[in-house]
N, C-alpha and C positions, 0 to 999 in steps of 0.2 A: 504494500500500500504506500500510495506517495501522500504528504497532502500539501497542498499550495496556502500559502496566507499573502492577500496583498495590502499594499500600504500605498500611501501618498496621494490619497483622494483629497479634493477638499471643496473650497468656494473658492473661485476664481476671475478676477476681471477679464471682461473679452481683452487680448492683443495680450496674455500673461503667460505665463508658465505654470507648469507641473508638471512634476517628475513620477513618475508610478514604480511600484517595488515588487516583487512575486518571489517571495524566498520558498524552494521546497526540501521537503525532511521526508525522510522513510528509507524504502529498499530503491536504491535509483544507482540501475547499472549501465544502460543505454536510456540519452539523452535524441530521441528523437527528433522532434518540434518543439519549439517552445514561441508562447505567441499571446497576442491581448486580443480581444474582442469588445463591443462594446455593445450595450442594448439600452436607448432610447424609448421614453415612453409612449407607447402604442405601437411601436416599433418592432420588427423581429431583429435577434442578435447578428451582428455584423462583424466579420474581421476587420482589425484594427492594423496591424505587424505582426509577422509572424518571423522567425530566425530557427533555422535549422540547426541540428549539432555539429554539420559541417563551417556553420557560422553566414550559410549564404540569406537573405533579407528579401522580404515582400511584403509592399505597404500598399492596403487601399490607398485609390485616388485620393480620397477625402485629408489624407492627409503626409502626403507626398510632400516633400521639404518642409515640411512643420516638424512630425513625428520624429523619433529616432533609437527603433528597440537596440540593446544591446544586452549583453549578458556576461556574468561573471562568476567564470566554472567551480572557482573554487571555492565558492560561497553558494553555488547551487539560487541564483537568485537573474532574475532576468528585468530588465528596467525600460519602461516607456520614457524619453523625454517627450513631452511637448510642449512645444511654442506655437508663440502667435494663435491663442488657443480663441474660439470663437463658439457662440452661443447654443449653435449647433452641434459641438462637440459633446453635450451636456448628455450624460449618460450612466449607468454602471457600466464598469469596466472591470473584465472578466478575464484572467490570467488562466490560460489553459499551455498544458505543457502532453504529450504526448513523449510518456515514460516507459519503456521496457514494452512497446506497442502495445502500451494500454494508455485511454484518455482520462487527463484531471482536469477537472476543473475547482478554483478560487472559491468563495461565497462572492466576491466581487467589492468594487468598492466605488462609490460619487460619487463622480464628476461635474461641477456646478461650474459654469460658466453664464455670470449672470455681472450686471452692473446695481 
């Protein structure tokens, strides 16, 4: 069993920053996928970034040169920046990692992007 915790949600002014967090603990031997999602109310859940264990990247359009997942093996923890963050962004954000070809997913966590 994996389990994922993320952090770094909060309230945010449009044109701001946040940084998001997804540390995971458990049995983790093969690092498949690792990646954010977001779900929007009324909305069905959307990929956000995803990073491979090879370390290769793919980011929905919506946030192409804003966004930027990266990850850090030895702390098992994989991190969203975004910038230039806009109202539309406002979401939970769902940290799914794809461990030993089985899927985890986060509880998630806010994203407000309000003035």
């Amino acid at each position: 069993q994996v389990q994922l915790v993320e952090s770094g949600g909060g309230l945010v002014q449009p044109g701001g920053s946040l940084r998001l967090s997804c540390k995971a603990s458990g049995s983790i031997f093969t690092i498949n996928v690792m990646g954010w999602y977001r779900q929007a109310p009324g909305k069905a859940r959307e990929m956000v970034a995803v990073i491979t264990g090879g370390g290769t990247t793919n980011y929905a359009d919506s946030g192409k040169g804003r966004f930027t997942i990266s990850r850090d093996s030895a702390e098992n923890t994989v991190h969203l920046q975004m910038n230039r963050l806009k109202a539309e962004d406002t979401a939970v954000y769902y940290c799914n990692w794809v461990v030993n070809y089985v899927q985890y997913w986060g509880k998630g966590t806010l994203v407000t992007v309000s003035s």
